[in-house]
C-alpha positions as CSV (number, residue, x, y, z in Angstrom):
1,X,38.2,7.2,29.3
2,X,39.6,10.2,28.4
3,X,41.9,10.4,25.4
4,X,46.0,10.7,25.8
5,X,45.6,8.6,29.9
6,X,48.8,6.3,30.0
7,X,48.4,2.4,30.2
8,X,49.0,2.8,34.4
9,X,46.0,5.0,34.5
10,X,44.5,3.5,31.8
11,X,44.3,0.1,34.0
12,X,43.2,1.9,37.3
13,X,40.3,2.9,35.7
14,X,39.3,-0.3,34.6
15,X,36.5,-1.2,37.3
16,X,37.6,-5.1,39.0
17,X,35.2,-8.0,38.5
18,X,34.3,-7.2,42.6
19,X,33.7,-4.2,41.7
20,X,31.5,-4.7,38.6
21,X,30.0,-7.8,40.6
22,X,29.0,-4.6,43.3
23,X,27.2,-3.2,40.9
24,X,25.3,-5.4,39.4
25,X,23.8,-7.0,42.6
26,X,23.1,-3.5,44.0
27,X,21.6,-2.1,40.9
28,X,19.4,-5.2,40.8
29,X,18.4,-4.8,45.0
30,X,17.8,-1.5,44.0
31,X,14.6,-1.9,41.8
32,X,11.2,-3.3,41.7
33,X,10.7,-5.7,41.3
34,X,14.0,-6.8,43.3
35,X,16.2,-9.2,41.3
36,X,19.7,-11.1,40.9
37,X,21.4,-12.1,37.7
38,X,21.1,-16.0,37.4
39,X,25.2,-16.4,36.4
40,X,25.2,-16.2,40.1
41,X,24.5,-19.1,41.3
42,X,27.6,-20.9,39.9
43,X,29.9,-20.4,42.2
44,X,32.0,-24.2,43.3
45,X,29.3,-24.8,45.7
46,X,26.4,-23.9,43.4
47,X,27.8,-25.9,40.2
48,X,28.0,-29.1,42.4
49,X,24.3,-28.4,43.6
50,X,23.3,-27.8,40.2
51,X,25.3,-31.5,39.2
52,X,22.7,-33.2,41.9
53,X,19.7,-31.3,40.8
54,X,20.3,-32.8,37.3
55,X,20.6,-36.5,38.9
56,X,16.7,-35.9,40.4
57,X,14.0,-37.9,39.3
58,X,12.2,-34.4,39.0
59,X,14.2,-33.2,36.6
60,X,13.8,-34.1,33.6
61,X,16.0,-31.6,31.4
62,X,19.3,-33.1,31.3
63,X,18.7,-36.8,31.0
64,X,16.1,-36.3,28.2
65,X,18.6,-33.8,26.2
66,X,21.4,-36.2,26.6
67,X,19.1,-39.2,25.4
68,X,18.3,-36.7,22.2
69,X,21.7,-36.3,21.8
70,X,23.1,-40.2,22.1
71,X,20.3,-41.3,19.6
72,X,21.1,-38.4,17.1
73,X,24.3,-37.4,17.3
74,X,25.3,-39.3,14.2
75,X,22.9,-36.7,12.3
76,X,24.8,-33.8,14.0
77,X,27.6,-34.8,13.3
78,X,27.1,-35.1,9.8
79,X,25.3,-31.7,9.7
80,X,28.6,-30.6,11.7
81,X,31.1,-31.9,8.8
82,X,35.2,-32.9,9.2
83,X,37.2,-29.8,9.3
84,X,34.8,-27.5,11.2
85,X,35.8,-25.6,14.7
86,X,33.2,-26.5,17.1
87,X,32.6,-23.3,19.7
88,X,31.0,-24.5,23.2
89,X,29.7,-21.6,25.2
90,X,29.2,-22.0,28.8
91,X,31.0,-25.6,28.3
92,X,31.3,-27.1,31.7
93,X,32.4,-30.4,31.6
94,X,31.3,-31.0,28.4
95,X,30.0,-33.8,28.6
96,X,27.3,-33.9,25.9
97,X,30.0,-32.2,23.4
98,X,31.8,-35.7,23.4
99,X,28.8,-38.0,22.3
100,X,29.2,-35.8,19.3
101,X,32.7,-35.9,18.9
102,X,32.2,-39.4,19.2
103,X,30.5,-39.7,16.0
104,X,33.4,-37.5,14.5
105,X,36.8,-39.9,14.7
106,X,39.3,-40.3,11.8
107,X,38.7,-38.2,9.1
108,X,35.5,-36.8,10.1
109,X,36.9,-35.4,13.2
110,X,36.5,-31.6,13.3
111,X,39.8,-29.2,12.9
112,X,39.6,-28.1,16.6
113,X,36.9,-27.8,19.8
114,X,36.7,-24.7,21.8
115,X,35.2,-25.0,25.1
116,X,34.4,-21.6,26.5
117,X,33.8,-21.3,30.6
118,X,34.9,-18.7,33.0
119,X,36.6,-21.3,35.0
120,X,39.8,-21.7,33.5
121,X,41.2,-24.1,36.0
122,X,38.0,-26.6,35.1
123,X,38.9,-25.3,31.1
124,X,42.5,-26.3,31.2
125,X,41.1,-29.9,33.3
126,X,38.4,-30.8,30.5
127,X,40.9,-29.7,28.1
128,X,43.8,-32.1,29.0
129,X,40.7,-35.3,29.1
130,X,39.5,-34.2,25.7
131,X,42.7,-33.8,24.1
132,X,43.7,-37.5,25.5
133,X,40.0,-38.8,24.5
134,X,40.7,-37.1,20.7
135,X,44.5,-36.3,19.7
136,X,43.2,-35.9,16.0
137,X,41.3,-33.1,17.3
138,X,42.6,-29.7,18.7
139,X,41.4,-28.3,21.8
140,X,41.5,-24.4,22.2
141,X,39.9,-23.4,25.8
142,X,39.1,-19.9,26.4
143,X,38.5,-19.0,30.4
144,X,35.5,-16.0,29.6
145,X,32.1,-15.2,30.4
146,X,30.7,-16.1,26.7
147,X,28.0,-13.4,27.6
148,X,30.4,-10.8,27.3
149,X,33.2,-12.4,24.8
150,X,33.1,-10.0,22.1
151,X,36.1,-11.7,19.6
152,X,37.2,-15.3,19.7
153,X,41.0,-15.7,20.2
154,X,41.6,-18.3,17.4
155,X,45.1,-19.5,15.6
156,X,45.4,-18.1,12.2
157,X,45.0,-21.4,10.5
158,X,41.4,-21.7,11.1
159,X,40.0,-18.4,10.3
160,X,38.5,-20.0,7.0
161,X,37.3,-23.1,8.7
162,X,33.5,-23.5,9.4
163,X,32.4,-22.8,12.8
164,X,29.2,-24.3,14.3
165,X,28.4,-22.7,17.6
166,X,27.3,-25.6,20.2
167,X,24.6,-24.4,23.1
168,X,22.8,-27.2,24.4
169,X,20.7,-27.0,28.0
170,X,18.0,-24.5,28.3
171,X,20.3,-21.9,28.7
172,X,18.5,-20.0,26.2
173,X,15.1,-20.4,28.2
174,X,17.3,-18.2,31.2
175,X,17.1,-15.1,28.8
176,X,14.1,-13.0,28.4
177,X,13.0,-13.0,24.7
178,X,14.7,-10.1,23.4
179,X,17.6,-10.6,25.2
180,X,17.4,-14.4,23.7
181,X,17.1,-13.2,20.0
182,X,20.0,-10.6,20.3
183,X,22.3,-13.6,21.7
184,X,21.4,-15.3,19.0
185,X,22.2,-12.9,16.5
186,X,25.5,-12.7,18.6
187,X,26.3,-16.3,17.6
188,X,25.3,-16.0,14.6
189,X,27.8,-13.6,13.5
190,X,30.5,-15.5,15.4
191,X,29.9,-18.5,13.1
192,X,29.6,-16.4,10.2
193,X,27.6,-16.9,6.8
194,X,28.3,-20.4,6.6
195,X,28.4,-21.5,10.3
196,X,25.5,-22.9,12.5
197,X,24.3,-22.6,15.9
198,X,23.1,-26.2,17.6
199,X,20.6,-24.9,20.0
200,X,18.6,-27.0,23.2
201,X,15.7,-25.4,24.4
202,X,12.8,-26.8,26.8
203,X,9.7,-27.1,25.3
204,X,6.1,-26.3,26.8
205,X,4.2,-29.2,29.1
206,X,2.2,-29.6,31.7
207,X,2.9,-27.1,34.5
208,X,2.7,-30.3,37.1
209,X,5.9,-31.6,35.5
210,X,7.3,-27.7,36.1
211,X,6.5,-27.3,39.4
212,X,8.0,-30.6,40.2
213,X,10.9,-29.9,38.7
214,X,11.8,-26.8,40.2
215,X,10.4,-27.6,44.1
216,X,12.2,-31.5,44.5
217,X,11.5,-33.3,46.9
218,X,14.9,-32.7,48.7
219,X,15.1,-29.6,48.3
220,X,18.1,-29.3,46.5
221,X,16.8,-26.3,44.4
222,X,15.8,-24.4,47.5
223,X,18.9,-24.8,48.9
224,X,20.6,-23.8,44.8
225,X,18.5,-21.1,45.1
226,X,19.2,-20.0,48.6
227,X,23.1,-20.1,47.6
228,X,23.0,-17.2,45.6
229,X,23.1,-15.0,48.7
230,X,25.5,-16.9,50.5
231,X,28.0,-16.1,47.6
232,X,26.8,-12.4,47.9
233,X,27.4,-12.5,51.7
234,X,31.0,-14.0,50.9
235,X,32.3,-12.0,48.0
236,X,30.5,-8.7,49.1
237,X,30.5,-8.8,52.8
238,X,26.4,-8.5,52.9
239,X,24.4,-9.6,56.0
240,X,21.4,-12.3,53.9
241,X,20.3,-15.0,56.2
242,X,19.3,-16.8,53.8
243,X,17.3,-19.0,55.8
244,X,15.0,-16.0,56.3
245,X,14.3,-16.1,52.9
246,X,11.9,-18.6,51.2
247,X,12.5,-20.5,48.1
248,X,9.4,-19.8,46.1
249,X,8.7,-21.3,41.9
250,X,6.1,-21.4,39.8
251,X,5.4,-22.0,36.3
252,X,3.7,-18.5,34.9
253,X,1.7,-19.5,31.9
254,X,0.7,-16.3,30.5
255,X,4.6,-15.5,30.2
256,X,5.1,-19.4,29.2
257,X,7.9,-19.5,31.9
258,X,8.8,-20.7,35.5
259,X,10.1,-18.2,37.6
260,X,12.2,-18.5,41.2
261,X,12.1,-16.3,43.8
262,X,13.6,-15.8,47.3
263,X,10.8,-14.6,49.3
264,X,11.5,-12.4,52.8
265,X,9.8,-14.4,55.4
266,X,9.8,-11.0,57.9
267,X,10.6,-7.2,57.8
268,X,14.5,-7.4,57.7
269,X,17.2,-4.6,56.7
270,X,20.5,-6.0,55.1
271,X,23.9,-5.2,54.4
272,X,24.9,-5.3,50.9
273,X,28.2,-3.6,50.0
274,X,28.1,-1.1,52.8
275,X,24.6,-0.5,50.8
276,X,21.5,-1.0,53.9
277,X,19.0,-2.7,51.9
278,X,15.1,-3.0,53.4
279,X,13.0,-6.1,53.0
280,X,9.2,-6.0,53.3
281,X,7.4,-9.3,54.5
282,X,6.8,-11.1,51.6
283,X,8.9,-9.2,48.7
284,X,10.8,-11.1,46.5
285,X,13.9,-11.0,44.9
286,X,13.6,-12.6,41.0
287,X,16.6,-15.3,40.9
288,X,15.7,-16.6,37.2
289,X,13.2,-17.1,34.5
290,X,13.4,-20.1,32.5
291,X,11.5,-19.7,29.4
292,X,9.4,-22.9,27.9
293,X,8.8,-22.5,24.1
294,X,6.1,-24.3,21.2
295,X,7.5,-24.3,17.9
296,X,5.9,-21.5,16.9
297,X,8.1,-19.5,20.0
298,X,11.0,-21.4,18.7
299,X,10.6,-20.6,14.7
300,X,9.8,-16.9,15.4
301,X,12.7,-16.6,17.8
302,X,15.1,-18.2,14.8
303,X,13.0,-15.5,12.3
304,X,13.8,-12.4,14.3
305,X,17.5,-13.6,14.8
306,X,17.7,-14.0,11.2
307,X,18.1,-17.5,11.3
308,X,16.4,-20.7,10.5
309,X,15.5,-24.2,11.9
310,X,16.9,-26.5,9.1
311,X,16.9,-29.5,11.4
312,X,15.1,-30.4,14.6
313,X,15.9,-33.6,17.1
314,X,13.2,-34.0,20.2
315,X,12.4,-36.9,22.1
316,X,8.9,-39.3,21.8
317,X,6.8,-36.9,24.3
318,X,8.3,-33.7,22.9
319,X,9.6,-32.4,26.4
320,X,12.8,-31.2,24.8
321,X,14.1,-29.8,21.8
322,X,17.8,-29.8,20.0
323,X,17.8,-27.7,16.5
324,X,20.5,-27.1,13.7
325,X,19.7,-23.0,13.1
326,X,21.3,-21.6,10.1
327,X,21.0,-18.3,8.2
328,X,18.2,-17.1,5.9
């Protein structure tokens, strides 16, 4: 922006999220391999499909972290300690935040909660619950994409309190491994010297369980999947049918991850944007990699972060993993 432009111009400059959004699905349409960013697929319609994904007998992810987390959160909490601000990114309904805070009443309760989502009218609903559920406890939402959130809005009175950064899921597993490490060391520097990260992260297993996972029986990930371009139809005027494209996932084991695709089921041109956009039988477009790690993946990705795993929760069969990272 050039120097000396007034605060009118200054703000006409600034390119709108529709805008930005235009750009980043185009820019990802435009390359080969084709691909969309996985933030995507949470729009309303796509959160609630995601919500009956987790309830499937296929997938195993969320019932087996939140089974880690009810049979150890006293030991998080503890690690946690009274007085520290808690910072959830990508909070939801933060649900699994509470069987923590559970563990944390009276005078172990934590100086304040910050759930961070880019929906602030979910933010300001979970907030009100949570500050009925905990009045000892404050509760500071912030309505931003945490990917992007470069400073943390925070009263004055708890710049000196400890800050343990809370990212449970696989979330992690959804950014390649350099992107992964440099989030990380994002977090890291939010907590600060003393802080901590509590990180989930899926662990390796047999691809069966994978493929199962990501290709249920209902078909309530191909249909996930498939919403991604209805939201790009809606919010950019583009011309998918997205039953023309197939919901294709498979567990790459070479890469250690499981990648989805939406396959072109025939030579088709589409509308993106006002952008024509030409599909070849069979081309893809890349939705999302979700990375599975060993320990070995998991300690090096602390290392080159320049953190370390001080503490680590899993279940009995070791499909999942929850770790306390701190610095070197």
């Amino acid at each position: 922006m050039a120097a000396g432009a007034d605060a009118d111009t200054a703000a006409e400059l600034q390119p709108t999220p529709a805008a930005m959004l235009r750009e980043e699905v185009l820019a990802g349409l435009r390359r080969k391999p084709r691909s969309l960013p996985a933030r995507l697929f949470y729009d309303s319609r796509g959160a609630a499909l995601f919500d009956a994904i987790t309830r499937l007998d296929e997938y195993y992810l969320t019932r087996t972290e939140l089974a880690i987390l009810h049979d150890n959160a006293a030991s998080m909490a503890a690690r946690i300690g009274a007085g520290s601000v808690i910072l959830e990114y990508g909070s939801g309904e933060a649900e699994k935040i509470r069987l923590v805070l559970d563990r944390m009443r009276g005078a172990a309760a934590p100086a304040a909660y910050v759930p961070i989502d880019v929906s602030a009218a979910q933010l300001e609903r979970i907030a009100a619950e949570l500050r009925e559920a905990y009045p000892e406890i404050a509760i500071i939402p912030i309505a931003a994409d945490y990917t992007a959130l470069e400073e943390l809005p925070l009263p004055p009175e708890l710049a000196a309190a400890r800050r343990v950064a809370f990212f449970p899921g696989s979330t992690i597993g959804n950014l390649h491994p350099p992107e992964a490490r440099d989030f990380l060391k994002r977090l890291a520097a939010s907590c600060g010297r003393d802080g901590a990260i509590i990180l989930g992260a899926d662990l390796r297993k047999d691809p069966d369980i994978l493929h199962a996972a990501y290709n249920d029986r209902e078909g309530l990930t191909a249909e996930f999947n498939r919403n991604i371009l209805v939201r790009i139809n809606r919010e950019l005027g583009a011309t998918f049918d997205p039953e023309s494209f197939r919901h294709y996932a498979y567990y790459n084991p070479v890469a250690g991850r499981v990648e989805m695709h939406l396959v072109s089921l025939h030579d088709q041109l589409v509308s993106v944007a006002g952008e024509c956009i030409a599909f070849e039988r069979g081309e893809s477009i890349w939705t999302e990699s979700s990375y599975k790690y060993t320990r070995r993946d998991l300690d090096e990705l602390a290392r080159q972060a320049g953190l370390v795993i001080a503490d680590r929760w899993s279940d009995s069969e070791e499909m999942f993993a929850v770790m306390w990272l701190v610095g070197h």
